[in-house]
C-alpha positions as CSV (number, residue, x, y, z in Angstrom):
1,X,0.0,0.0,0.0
2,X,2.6,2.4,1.0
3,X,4.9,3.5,-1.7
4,X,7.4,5.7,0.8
5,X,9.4,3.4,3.2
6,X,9.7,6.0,5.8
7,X,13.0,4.3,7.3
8,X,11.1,1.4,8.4
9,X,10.7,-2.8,7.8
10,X,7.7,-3.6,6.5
11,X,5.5,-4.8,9.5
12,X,6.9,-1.7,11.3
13,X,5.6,0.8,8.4
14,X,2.2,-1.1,8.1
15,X,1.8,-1.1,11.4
16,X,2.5,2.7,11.7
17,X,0.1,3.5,9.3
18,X,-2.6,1.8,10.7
19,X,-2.3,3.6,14.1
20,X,-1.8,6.9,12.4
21,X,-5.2,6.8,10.2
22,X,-6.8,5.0,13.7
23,X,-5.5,8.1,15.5
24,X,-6.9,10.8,12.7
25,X,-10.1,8.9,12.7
26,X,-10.5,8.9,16.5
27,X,-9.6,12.4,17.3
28,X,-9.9,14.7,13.8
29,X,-6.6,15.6,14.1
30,X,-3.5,15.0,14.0
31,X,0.9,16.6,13.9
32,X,3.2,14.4,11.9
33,X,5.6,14.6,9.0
34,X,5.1,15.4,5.8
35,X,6.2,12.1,4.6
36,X,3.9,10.0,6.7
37,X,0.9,12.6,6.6
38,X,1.3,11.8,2.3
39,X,1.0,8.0,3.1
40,X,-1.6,8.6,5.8
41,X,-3.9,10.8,3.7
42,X,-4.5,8.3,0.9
43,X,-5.2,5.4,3.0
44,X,-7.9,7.6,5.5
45,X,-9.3,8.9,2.4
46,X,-10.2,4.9,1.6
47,X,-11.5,4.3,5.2
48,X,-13.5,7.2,4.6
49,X,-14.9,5.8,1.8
50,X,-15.4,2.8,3.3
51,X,-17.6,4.5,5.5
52,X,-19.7,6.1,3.4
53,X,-20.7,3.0,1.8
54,X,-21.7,1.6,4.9
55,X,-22.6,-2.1,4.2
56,X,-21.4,-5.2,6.1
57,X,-18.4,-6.0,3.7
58,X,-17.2,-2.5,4.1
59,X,-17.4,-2.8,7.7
60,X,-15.1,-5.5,7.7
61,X,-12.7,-4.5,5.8
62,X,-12.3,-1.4,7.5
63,X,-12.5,-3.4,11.0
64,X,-9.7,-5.6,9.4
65,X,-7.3,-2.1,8.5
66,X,-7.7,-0.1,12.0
67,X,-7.2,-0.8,15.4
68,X,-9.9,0.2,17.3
69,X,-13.5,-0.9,17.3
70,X,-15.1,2.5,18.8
71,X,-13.1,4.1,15.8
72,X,-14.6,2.0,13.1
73,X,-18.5,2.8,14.7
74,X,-17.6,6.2,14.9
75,X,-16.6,6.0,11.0
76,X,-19.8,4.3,10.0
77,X,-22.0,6.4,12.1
78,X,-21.0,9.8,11.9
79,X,-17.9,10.5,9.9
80,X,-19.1,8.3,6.8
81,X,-22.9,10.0,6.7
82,X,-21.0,13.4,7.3
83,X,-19.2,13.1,3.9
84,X,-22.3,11.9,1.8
85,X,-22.1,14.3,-0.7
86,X,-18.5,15.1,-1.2
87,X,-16.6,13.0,-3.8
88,X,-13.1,13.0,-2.1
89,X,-10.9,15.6,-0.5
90,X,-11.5,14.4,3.1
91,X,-8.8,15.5,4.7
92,X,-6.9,18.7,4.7
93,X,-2.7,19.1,5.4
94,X,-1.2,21.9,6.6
95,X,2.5,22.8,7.3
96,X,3.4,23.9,10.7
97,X,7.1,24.0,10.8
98,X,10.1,22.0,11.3
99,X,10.8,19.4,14.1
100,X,13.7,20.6,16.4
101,X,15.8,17.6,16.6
102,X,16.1,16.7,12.9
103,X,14.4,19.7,11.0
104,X,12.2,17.4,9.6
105,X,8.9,19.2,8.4
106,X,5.8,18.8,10.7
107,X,2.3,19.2,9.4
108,X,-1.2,18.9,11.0
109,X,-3.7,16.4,9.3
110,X,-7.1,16.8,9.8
111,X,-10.5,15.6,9.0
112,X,-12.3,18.2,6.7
């Protein structure tokens, strides 16, 4: 899925990913780096669209993909319905600055 190796095996990336989009998901917003936040758009975008589909197989794939249960009844129930009528473009990146201790470049992520 992820095209960007981000200094990681591949267990350690995947596993990354899925608690970053679990974390945007459960709280709207998150600060990362512009690397992951690249990666982490394209796949919340899908779990967003899982969600707005809505049916059982959707469900369980998103289930499958994050790591919290609450997170994937919160994306059925209200984040999905919320995004009915908007054909992408779910989540919004914004550049905040560098990180002190390696200069890498911090953005914020959040849910549109």
């Amino acid at each position: 899925m992820a095209y960007r190796k981000l200094g990681k095996t591949t267990g350690q990336r995947r596993a990354m990913l899925r608690s970053i989009v679990t974390s945007l998901l459960k709280h709207g917003r998150i600060r990362t780096t512009e690397a992951r936040a690249k990666e982490l758009t394209a796949i919340a975008e899908k779990m967003i669209t899982l969600g707005k589909q809505g049916d059982l197989a959707a469900r369980r794939r998103s289930r499958a993909y994050l790591l919290d249960e609450e997170v994937v009844k919160n994306l059925f129930d209200t984040i999905g319905p919320k995004y009915a009528d908007r054909q992408g473009g779910y989540t919004r990146t914004m550049k905040v600055g560098f990180r002190r201790g390696d200069a890498a470049t911090m953005v914020i992520v959040e849910l549109v």
